[in-house]
gemmi code that builds the backbone of each chain (N, CA, C; Angstrom):
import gemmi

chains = {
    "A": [
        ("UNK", (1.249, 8.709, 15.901), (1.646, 7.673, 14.923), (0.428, 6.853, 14.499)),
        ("UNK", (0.418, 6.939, 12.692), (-1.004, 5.985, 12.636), (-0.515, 4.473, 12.696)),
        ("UNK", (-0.722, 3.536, 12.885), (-0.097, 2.044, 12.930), (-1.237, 1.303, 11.937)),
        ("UNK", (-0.449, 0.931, 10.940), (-1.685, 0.432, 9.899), (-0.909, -1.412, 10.271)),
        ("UNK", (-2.103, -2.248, 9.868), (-1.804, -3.522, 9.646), (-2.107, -4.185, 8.848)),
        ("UNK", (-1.635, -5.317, 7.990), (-3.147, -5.375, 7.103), (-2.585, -7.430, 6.962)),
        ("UNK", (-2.441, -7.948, 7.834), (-2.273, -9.678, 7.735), (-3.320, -9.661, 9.572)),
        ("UNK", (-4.133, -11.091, 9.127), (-5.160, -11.280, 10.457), (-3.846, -12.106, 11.140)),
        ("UNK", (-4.186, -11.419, 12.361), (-3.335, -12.080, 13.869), (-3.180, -13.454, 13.656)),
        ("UNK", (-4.054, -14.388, 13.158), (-4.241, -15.882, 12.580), (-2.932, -16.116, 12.113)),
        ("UNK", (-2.524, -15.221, 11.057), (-1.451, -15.376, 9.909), (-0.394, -14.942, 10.349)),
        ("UNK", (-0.200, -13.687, 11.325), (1.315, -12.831, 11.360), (1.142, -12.668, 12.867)),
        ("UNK", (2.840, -12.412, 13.398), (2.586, -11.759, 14.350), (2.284, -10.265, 14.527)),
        ("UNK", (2.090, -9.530, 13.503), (2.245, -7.858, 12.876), (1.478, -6.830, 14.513)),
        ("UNK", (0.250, -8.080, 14.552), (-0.725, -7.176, 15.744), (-0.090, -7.032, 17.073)),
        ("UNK", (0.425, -8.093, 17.713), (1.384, -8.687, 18.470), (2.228, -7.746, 18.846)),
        ("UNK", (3.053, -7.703, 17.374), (4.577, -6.534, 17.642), (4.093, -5.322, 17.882)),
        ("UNK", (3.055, -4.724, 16.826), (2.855, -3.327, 17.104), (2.393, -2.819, 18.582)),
        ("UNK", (1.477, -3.861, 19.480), (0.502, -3.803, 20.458), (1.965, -3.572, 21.026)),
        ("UNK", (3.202, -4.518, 21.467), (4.333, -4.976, 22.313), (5.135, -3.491, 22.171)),
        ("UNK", (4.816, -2.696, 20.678), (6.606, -2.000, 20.263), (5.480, -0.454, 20.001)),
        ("UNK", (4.841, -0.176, 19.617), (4.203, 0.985, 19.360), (3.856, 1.623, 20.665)),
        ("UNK", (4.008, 3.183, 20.996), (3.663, 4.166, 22.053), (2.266, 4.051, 22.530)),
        ("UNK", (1.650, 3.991, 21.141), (-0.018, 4.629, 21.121), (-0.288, 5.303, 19.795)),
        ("UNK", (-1.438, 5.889, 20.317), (-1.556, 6.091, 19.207), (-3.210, 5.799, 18.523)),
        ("UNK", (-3.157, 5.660, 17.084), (-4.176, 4.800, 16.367), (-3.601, 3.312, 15.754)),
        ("UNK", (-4.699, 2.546, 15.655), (-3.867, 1.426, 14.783), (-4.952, 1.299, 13.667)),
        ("UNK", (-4.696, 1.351, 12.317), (-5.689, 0.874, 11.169), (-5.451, -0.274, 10.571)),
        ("UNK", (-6.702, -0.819, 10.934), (-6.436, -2.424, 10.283), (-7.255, -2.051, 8.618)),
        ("UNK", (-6.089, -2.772, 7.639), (-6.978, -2.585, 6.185), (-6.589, -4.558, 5.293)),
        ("UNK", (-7.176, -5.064, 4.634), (-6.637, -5.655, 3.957), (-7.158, -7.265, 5.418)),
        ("UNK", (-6.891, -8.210, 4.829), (-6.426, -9.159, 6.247), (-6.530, -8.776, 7.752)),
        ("UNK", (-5.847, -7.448, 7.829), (-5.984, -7.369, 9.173), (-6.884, -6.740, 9.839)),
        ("UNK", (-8.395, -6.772, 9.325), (-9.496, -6.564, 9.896), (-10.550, -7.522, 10.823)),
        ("UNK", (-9.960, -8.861, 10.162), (-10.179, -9.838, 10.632), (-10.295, -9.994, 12.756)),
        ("UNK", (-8.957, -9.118, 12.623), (-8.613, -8.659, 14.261), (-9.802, -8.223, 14.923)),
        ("UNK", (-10.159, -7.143, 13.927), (-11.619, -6.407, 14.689), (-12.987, -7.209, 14.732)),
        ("UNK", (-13.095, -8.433, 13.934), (-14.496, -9.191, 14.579), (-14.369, -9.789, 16.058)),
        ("UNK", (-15.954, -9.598, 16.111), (-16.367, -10.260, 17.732), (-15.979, -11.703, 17.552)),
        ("UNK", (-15.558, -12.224, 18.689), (-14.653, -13.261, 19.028), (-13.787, -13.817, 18.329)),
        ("UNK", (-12.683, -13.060, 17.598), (-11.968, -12.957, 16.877), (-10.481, -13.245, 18.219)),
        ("UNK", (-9.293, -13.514, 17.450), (-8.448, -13.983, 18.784), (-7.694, -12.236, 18.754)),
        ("UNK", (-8.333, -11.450, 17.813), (-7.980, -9.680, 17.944), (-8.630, -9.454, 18.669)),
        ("UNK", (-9.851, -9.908, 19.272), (-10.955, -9.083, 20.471), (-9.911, -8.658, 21.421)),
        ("UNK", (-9.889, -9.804, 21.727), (-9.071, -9.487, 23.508), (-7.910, -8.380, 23.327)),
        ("UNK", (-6.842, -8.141, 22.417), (-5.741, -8.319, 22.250), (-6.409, -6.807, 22.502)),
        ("UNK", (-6.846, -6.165, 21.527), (-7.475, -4.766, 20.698), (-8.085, -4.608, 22.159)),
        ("UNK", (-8.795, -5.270, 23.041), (-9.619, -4.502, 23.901), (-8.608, -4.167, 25.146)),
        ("UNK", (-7.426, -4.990, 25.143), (-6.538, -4.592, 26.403), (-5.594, -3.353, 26.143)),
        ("UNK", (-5.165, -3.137, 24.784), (-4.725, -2.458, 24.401), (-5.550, -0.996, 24.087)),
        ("UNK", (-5.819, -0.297, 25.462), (-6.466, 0.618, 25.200), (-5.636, 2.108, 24.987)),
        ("UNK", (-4.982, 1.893, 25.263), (-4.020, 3.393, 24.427), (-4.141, 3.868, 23.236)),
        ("UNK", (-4.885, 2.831, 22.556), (-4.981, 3.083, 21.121), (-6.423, 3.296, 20.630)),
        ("UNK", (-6.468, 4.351, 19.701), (-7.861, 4.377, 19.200), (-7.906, 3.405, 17.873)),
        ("UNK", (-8.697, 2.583, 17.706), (-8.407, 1.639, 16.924), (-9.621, 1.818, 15.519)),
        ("UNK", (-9.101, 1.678, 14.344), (-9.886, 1.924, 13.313), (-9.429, 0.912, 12.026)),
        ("UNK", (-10.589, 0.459, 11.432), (-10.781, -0.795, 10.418), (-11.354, -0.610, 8.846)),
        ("UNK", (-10.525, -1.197, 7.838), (-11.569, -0.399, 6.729), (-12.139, -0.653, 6.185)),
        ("UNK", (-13.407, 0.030, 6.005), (-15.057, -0.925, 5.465), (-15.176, -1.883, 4.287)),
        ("UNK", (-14.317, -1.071, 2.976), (-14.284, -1.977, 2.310), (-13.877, -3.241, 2.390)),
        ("UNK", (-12.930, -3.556, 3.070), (-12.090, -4.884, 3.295), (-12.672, -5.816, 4.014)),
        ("UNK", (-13.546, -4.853, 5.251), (-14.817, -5.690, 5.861), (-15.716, -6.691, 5.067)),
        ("UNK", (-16.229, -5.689, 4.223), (-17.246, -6.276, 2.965), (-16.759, -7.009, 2.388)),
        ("UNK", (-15.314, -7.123, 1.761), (-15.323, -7.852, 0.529), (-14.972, -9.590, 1.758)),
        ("UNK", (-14.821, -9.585, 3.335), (-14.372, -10.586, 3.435), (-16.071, -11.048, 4.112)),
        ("UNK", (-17.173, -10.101, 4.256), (-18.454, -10.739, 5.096), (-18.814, -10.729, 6.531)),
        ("UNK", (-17.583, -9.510, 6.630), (-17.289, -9.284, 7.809), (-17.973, -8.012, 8.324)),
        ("UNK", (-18.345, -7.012, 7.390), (-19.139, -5.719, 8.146), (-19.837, -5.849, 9.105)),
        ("UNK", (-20.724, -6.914, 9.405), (-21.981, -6.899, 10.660), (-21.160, -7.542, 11.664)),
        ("UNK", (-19.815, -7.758, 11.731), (-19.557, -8.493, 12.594), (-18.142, -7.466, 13.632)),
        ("UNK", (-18.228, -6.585, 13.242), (-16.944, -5.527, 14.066), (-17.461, -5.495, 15.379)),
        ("UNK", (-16.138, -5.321, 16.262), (-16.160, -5.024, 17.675), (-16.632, -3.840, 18.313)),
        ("UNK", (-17.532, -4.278, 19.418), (-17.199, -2.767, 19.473), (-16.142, -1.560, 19.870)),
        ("UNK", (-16.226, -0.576, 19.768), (-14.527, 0.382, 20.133), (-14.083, 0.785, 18.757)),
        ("UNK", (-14.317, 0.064, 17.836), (-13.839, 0.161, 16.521), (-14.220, 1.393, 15.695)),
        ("UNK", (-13.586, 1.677, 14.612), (-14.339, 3.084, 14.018), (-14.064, 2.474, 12.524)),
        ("UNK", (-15.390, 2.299, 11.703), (-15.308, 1.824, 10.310), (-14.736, 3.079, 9.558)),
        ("UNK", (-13.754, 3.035, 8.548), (-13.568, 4.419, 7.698), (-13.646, 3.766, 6.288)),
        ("UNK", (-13.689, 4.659, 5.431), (-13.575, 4.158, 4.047), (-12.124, 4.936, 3.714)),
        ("UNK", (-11.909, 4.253, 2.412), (-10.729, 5.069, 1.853), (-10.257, 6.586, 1.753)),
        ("UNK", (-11.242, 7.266, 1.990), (-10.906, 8.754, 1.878), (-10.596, 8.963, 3.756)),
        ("UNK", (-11.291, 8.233, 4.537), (-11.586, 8.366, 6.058), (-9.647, 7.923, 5.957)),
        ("UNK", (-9.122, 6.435, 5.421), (-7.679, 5.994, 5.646), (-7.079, 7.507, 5.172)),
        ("UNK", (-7.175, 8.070, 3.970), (-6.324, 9.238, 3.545), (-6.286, 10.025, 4.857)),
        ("UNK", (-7.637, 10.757, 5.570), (-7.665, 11.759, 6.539), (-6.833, 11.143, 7.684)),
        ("UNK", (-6.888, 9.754, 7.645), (-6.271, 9.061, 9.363), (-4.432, 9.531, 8.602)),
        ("UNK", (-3.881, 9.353, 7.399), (-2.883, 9.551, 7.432), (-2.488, 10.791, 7.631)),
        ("UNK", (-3.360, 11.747, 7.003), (-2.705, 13.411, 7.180), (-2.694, 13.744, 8.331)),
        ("UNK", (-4.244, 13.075, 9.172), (-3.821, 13.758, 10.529), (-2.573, 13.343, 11.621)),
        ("UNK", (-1.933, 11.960, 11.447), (-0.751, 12.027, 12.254), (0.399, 12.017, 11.387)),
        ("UNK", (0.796, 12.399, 12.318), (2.377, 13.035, 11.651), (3.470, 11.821, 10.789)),
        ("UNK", (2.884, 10.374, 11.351), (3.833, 9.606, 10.835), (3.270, 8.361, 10.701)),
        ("UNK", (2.804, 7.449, 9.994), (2.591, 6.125, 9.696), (3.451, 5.165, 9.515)),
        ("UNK", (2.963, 3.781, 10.096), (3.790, 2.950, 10.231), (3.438, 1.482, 9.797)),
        ("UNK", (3.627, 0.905, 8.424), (2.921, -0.003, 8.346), (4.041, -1.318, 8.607)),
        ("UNK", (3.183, -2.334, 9.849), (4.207, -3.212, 10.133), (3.773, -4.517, 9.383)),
        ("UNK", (4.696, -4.451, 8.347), (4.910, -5.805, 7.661), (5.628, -6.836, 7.990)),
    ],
    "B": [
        ("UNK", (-1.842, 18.507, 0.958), (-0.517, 17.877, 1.541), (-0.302, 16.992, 0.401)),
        ("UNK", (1.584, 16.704, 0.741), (1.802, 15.863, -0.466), (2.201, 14.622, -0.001)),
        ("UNK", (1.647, 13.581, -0.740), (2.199, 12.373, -0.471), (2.787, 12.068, -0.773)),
        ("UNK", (3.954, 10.189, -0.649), (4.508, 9.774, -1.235), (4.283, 8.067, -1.036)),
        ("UNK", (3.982, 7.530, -2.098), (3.704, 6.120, -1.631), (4.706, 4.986, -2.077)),
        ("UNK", (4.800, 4.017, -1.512), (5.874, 3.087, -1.235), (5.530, 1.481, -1.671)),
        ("UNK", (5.427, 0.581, -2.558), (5.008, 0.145, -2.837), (5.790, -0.980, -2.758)),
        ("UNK", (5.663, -2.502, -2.364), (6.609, -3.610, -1.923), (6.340, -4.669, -2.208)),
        ("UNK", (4.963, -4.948, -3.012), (4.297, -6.194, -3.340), (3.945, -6.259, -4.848)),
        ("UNK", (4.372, -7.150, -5.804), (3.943, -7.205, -6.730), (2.116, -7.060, -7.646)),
        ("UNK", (1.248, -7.770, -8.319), (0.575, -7.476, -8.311), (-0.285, -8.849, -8.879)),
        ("UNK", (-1.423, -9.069, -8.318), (-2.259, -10.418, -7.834), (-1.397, -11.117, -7.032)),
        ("UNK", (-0.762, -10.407, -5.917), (0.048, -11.807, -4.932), (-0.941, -11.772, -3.780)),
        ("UNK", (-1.040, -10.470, -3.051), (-1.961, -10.759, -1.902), (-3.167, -9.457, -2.267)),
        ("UNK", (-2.830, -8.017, -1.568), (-3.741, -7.206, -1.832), (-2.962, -5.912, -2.332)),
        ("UNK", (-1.994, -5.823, -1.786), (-1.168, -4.163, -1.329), (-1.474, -3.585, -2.639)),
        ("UNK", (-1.096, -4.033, -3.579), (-1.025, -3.428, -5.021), (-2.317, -2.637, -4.866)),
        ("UNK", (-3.164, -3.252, -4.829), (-4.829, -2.849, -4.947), (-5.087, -2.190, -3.792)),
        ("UNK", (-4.979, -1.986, -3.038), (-4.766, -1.801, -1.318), (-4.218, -0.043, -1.902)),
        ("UNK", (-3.110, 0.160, -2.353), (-2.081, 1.521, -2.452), (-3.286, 1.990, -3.910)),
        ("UNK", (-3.061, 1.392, -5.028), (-4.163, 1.867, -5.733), (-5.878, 2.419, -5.636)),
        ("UNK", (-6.384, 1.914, -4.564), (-7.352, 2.385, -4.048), (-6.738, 3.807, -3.255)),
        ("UNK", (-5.965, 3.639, -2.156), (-5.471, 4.649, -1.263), (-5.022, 5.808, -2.371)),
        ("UNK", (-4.293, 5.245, -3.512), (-3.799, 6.717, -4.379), (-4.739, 7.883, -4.919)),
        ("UNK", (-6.119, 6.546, -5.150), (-7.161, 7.041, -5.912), (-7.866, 8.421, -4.792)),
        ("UNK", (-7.776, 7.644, -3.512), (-8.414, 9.059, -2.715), (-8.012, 10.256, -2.707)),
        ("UNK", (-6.531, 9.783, -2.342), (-5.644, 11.229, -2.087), (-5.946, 11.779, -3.088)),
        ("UNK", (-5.872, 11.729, -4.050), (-6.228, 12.809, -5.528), (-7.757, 13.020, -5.269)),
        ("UNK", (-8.613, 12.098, -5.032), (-9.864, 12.529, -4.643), (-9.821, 13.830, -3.708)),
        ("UNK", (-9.303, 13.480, -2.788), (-9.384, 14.664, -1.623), (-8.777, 15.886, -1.725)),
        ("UNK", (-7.968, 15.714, -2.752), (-7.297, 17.358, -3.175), (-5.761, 17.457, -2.714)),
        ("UNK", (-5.443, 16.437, -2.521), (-3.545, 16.205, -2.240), (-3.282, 15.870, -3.331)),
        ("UNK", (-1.631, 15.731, -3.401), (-0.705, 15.653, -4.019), (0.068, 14.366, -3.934)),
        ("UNK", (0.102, 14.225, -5.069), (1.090, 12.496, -4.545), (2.537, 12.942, -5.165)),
        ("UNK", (3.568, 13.224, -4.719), (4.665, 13.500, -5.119), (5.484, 12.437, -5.621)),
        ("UNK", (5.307, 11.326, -5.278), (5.651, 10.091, -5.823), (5.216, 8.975, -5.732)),
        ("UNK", (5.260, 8.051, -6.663), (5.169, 6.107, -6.441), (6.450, 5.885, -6.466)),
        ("UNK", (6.789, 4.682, -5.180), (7.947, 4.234, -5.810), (7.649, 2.974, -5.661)),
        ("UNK", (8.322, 1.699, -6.273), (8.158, 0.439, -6.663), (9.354, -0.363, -6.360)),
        ("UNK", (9.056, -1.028, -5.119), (10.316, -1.834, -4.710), (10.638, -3.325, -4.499)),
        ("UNK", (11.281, -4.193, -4.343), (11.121, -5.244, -4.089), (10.409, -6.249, -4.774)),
        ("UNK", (9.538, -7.284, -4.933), (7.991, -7.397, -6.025), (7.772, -6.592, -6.209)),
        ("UNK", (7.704, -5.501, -6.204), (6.441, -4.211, -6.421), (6.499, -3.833, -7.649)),
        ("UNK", (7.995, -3.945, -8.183), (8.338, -3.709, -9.737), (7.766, -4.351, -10.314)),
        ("UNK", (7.137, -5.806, -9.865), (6.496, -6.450, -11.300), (5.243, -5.706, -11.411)),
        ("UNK", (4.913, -4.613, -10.961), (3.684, -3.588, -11.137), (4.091, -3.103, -12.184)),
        ("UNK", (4.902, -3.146, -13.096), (5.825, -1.811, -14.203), (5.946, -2.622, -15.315)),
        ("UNK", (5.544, -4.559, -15.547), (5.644, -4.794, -16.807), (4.033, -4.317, -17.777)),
        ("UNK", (4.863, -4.241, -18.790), (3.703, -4.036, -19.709), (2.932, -5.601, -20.539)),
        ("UNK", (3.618, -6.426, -20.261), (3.756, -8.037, -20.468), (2.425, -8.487, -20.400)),
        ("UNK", (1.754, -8.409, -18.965), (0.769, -8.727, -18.008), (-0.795, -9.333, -19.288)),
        ("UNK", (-1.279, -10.275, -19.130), (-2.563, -10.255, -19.960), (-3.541, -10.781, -18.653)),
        ("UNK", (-4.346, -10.119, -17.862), (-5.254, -11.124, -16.941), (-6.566, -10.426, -17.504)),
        ("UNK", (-7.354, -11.812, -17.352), (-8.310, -12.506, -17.787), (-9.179, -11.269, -18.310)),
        ("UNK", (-10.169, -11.218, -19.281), (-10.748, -9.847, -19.306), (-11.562, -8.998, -18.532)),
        ("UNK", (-12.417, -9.803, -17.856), (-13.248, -9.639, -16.413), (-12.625, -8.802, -15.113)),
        ("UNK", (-10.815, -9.495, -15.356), (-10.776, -8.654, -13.621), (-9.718, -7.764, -14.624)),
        ("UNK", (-9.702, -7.111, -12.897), (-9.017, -5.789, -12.954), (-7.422, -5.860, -14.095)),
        ("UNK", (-7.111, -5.030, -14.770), (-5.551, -5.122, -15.467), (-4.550, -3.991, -14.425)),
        ("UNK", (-4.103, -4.619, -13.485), (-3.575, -3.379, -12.392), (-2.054, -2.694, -12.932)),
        ("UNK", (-1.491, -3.191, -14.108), (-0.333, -2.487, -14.450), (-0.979, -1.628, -15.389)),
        ("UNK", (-2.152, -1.787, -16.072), (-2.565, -0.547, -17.203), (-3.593, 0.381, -16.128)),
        ("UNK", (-4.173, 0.017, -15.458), (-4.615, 1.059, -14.211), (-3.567, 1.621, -13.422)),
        ("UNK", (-2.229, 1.799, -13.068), (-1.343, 2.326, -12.706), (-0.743, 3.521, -14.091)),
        ("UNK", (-0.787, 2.598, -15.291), (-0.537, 3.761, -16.497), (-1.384, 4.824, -16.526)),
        ("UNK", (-2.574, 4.568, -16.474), (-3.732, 5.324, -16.439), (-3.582, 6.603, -15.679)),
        ("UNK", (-3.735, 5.765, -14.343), (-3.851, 6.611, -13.223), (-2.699, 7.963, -13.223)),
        ("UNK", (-1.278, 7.509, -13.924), (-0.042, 8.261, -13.986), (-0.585, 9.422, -14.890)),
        ("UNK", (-0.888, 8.431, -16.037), (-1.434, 9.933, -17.098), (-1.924, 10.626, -16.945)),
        ("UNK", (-3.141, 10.151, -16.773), (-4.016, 11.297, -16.002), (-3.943, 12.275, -14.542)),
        ("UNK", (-2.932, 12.151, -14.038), (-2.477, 12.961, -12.660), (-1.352, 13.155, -12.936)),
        ("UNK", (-0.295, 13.063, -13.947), (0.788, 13.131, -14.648), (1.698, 12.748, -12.683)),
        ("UNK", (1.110, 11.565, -12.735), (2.061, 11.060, -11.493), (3.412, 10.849, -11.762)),
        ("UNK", (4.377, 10.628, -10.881), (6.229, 10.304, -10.970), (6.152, 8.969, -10.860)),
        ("UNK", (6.010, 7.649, -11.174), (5.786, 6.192, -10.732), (7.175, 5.756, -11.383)),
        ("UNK", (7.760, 5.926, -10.071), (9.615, 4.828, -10.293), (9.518, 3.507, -9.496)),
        ("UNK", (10.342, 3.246, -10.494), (10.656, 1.492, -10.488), (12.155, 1.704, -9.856)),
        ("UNK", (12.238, 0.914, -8.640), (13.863, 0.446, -8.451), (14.687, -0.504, -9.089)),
        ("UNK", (15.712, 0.327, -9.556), (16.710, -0.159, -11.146), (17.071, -2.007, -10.749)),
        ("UNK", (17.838, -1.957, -8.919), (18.428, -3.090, -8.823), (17.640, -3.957, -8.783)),
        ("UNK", (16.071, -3.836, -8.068), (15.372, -4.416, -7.904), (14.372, -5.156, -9.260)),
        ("UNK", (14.756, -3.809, -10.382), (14.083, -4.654, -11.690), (14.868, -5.053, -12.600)),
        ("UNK", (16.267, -5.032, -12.415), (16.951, -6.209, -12.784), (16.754, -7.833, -12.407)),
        ("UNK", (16.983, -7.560, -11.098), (16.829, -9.047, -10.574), (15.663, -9.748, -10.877)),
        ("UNK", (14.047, -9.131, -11.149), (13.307, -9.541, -11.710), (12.970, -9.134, -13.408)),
        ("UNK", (13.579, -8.962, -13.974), (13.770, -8.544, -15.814), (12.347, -7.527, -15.696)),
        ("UNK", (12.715, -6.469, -15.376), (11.717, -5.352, -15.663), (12.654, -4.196, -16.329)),
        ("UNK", (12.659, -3.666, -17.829), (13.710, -3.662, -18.398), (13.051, -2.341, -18.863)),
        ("UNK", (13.693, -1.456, -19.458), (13.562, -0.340, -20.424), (14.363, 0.037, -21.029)),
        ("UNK", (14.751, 0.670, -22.399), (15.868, 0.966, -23.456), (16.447, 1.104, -23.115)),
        ("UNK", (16.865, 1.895, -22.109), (18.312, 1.962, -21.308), (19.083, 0.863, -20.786)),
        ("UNK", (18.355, 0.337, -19.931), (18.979, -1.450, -19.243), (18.921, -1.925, -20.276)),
        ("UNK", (17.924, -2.362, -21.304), (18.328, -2.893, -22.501), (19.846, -3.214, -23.168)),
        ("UNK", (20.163, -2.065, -23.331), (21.434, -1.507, -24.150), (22.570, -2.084, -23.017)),
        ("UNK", (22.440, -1.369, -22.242), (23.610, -1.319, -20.829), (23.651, -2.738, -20.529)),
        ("UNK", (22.601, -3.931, -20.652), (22.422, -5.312, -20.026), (22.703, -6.169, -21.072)),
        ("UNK", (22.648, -5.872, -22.347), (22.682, -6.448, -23.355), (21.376, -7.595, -23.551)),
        ("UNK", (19.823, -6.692, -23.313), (19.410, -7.525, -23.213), (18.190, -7.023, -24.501)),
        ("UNK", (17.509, -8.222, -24.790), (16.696, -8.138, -26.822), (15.448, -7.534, -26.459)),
        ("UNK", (14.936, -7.307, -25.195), (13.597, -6.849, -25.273), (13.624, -5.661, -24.229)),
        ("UNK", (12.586, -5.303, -23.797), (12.113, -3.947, -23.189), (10.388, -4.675, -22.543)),
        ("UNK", (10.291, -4.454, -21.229), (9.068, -4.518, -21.009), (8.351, -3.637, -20.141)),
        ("UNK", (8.969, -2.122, -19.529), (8.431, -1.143, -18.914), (7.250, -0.295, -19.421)),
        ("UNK", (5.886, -0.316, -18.361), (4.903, -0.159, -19.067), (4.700, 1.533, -19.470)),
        ("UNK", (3.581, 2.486, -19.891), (3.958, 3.856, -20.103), (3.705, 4.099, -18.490)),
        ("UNK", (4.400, 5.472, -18.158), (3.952, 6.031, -16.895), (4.795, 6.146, -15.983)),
        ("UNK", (5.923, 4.546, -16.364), (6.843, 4.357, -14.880), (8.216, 4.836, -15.799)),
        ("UNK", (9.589, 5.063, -14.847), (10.768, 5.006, -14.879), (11.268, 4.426, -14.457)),
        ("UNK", (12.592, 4.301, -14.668), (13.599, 2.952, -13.818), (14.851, 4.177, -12.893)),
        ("UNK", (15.085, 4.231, -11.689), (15.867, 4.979, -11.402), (16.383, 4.097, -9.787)),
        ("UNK", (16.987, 4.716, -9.172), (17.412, 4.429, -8.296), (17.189, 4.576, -6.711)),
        ("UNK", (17.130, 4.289, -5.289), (17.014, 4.117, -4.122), (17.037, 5.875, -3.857)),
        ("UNK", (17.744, 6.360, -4.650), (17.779, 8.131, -4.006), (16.742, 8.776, -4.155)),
        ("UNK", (15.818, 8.223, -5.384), (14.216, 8.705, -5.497), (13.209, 8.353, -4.056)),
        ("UNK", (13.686, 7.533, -3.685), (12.823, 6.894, -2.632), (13.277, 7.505, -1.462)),
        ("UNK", (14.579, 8.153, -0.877), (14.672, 8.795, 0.073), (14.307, 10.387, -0.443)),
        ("UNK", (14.422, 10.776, -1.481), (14.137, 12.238, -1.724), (12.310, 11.961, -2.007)),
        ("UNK", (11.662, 10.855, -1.689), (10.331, 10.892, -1.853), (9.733, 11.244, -0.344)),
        ("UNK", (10.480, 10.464, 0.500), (10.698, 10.491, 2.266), (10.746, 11.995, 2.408)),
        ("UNK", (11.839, 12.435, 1.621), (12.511, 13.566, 2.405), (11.339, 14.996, 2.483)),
        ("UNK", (10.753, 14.916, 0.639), (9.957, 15.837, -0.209), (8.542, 15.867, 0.274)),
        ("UNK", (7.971, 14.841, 0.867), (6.618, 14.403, 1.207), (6.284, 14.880, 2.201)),
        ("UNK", (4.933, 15.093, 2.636), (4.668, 15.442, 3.894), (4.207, 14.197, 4.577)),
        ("UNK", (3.572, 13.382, 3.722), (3.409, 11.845, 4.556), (4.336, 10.764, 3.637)),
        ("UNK", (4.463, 9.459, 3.834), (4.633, 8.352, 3.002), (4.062, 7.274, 3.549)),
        ("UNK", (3.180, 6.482, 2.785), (2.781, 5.346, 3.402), (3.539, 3.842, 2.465)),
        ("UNK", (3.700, 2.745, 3.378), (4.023, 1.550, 2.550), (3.176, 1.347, 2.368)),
        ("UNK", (2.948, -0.328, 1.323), (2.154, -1.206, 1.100), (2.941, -2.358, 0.967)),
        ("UNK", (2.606, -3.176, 1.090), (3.165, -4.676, 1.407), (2.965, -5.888, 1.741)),
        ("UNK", (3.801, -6.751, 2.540), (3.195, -8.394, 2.219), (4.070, -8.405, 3.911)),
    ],
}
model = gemmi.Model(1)
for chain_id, residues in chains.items():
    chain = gemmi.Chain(chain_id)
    for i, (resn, *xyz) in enumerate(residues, 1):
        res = gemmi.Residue()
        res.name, res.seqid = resn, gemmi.SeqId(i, " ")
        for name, pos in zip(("N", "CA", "C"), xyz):
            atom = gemmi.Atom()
            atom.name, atom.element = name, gemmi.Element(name[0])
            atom.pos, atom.b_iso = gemmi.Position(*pos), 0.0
            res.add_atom(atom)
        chain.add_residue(res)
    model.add_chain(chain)
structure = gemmi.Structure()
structure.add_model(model)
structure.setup_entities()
């Protein structure tokens, strides 16, 4: 299951539920919810306990917020064609709004 | 593979609009199939042709026309859902008794069964949303 998010932990509980209600998996943060993936971000901790998940963030959204130099590590930057491949390869996406 | 995308947010509210429009743009980049847009909830106000923003930024309901034409995409609008916000075409027109029409080229107005036969037909579907 890919688990996309896209509101920062700041704003929603979205990271919260999925971390609490999702198997595993991947989770892609796009939009807002990349915010999760900066260093000392209140997503550090959350993202680093939650290791079942391979966790991936998307570059553009990084950039447009000033955030590229600042990702965690564990993280995997993709661009938009990288989000297309994260969807084909699992069988089912889940974006929690 | 074919997609199907799901669309739930109108357009300049937060990102999704632009967010699914970028994402559509790949999949056709990459050599998939988008078997459908569908437009639900806000998302219909993606389908007026009304829209004038500023000349500088993006016009995201004539970049959705675009994008349709040129990939001769399926981009449906949900009927109940663009009632309740007046997203209208000759048909509701007539049937609503109402003086204008504002559906832009590209989209249709149809119903909730497009959106499960988009589920059903697809090999993926992704939302977008608020």
């Amino acid at each position: 299951m890919l688990n996309i998010i896209n509101k920062s932990p700041l704003d929603r509980g979205s990271l919260d539920t999925c971390l609490q209600s999702a198997e595993g998996g991947a989770i892609l943060l796009i939009e807002d919810g990349v915010y999760a993936a900066t260093k000392g971000s209140v997503g550090e901790a959350k993202l680093k306990a939650a290791g079942k998940f391979k966790v991936y963030a998307l570059g553009p959204d990084l950039e447009a917020r000033g955030m590229a130099d600042r990702v965690m590590d564990g993280v995997t930057v993709v661009d938009y064609g990288g989000f297309v491949d994260l969807v084909a390869e699992h069988k089912a996406s889940q974006s929690w709004l | 593979m074919k997609f199907s995308i799901l669309i739930n947010e109108g357009p300049y509210t937060h990102q999704a609009s632009d967010s699914a429009y970028q994402f559509a743009k790949s999949v056709l980049a990459k050599g998939h199939e988008i078997f459908r847009i569908f437009f639900y909830h806000d998302g219909v106000n993606n389908a007026t042709r009304l829209t004038t923003p500023p000349q500088d930024d993006r016009n995201i309901v004539n970049r959705w026309s675009k994008l349709a034409e040129e990939h001769k995409l399926d981009m449906v609008v949900c009927v109940a859902a663009a009632q309740r916000r007046g997203i209208v075409d000759e048909g509701e027109a007539k049937r609503n008794g109402k003086d204008a029409t504002n559906l832009a080229p590209g989209f249709r107005i149809s119903g909730l069964g497009q959106l499960i036969e988009a589920g059903i037909q697809a090999d993926r579907m992704v939302t977008f949303g608020d």
